[in-house]
C-alpha positions in Angstrom: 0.0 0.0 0.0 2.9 2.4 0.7 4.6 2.2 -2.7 0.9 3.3 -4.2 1.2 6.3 -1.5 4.0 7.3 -3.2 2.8 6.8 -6.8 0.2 8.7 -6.4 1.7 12.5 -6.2 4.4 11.7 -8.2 1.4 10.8 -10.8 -0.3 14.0 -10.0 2.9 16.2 -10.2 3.8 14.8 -13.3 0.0 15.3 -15.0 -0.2 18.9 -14.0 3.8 19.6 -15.3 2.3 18.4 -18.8 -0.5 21.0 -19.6 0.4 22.8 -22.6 3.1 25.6 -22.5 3.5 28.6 -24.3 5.4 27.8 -27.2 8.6 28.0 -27.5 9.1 29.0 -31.4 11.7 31.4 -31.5 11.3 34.7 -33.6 13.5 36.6 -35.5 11.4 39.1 -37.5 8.0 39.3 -35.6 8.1 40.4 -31.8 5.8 41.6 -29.3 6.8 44.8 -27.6 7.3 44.4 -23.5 5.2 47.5 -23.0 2.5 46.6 -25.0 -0.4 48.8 -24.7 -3.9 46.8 -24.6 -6.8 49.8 -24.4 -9.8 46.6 -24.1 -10.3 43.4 -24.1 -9.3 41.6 -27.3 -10.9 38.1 -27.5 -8.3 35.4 -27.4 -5.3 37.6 -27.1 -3.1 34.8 -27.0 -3.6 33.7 -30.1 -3.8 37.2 -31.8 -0.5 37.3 -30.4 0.7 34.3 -31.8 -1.1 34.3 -35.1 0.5 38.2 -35.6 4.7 36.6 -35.2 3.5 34.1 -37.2 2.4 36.2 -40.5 5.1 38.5 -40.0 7.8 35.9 -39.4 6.3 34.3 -42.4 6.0 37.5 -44.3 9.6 38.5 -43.9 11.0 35.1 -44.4 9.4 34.6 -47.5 7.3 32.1 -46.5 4.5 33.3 -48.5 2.2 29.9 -48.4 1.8 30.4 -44.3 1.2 34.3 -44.6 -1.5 33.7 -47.4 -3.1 31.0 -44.6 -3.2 34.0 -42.4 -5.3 36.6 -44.4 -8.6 36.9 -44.0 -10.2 33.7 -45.7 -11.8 35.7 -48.3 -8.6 36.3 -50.3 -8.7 32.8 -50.9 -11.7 33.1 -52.9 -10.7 36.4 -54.8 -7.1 35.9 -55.2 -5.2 32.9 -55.8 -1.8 32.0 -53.8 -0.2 32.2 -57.1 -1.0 36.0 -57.5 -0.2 36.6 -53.7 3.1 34.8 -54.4 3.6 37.5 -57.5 2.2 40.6 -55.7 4.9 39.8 -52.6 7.6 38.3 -54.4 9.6 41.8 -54.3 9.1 42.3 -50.6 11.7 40.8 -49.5 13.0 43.2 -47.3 13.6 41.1 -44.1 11.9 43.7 -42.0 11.3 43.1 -37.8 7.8 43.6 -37.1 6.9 44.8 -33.6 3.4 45.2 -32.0 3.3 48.2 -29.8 -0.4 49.1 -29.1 -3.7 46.8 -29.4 -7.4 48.1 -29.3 -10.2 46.2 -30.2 -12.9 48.0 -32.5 -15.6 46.8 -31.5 -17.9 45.8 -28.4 -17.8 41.8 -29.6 -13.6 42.3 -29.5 -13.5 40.1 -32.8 -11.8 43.4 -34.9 -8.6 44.3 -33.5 -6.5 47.6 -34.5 -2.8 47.0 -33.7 0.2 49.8 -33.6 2.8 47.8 -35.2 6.2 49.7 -35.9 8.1 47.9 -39.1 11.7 48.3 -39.5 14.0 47.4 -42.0 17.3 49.1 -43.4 15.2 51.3 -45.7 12.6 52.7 -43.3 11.4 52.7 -39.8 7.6 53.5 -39.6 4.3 52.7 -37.4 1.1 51.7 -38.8 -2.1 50.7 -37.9 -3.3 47.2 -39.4 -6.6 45.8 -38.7 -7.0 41.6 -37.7 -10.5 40.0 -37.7 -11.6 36.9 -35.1 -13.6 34.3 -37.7 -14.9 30.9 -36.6 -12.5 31.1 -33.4 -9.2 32.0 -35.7 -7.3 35.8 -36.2 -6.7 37.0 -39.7 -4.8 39.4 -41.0 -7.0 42.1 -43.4 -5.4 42.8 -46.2 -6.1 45.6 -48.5 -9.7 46.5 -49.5 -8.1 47.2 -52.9 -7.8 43.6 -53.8 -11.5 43.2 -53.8 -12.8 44.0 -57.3 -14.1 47.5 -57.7 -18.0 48.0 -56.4 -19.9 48.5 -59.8 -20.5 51.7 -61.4 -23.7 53.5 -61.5 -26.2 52.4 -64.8 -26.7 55.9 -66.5 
């Protein structure tokens, strides 16, 4: 009966040392700035977080397939990944993006604004970029300019 004494927390510390960590991917282009400023709550900031490194590591790496994955899903049905691999094939400027500030837009928090600053050795600038919570995923929203032009008025 003793030995099952024993077994028994070592069982328990060893279940609760397995829940799932934060991963350990290391980043190289795509970081998350130590002050970040959150204004609201943003749902599932975690994997906002981790959904923004990954485009942006993906994006500067070249690894256009994965950034493609991680744009809104309605590219997917406008644009091919062949003309996303065209349109970005230039932009390989190995920038470091860094998210700075994050508000959500809305009162659901499913629209995020985030202050990212990009930096490369050609320019150092912040912008604003807009990700969208979809069927429990974050996207990144690319330009409205990819969307075909509304129609124009019958006269």
């Amino acid at each position: 009966m003793k030995p099952l004494l024993v077994l028994v927390p070592l069982f328990i510390l060893w279940f609760t040392g397995c829940e799932k960590k934060e991963s350990t991917k290391q980043y190289q282009y795509a970081f998350i700035d130590n002050n970040l400023t959150i204004e609201n709550d943003i749902k599932d900031l975690k994997l906002l977080k981790r959904n923004f490194r990954d485009y942006w590591e993906a994006s500067s790496r070249g690894d256009l397939n994965t950034s493609y994955m991680l744009e809104l899903p309605y590219l997917n049905f406008i644009k091919p990944l062949e003309w996303y691999r065209d349109f970005k094939q230039d932009d390989k400027r190995h920038y470091k993006a860094t998210m700075l500030q994050l508000k959500s837009e809305t009162d659901d928090n499913e629209i995020a604004l985030i202050r990212t600053n990009y930096k490369s050795n050609v320019m150092d600038i912040n912008l604003t970029e807009k990700w969208i919570y979809v069927n429990g995923q974050w996207y990144h929203y690319y330009s409205q300019s990819l969307l075909p032009p509304p129609p124009k008025p019958i006269k």
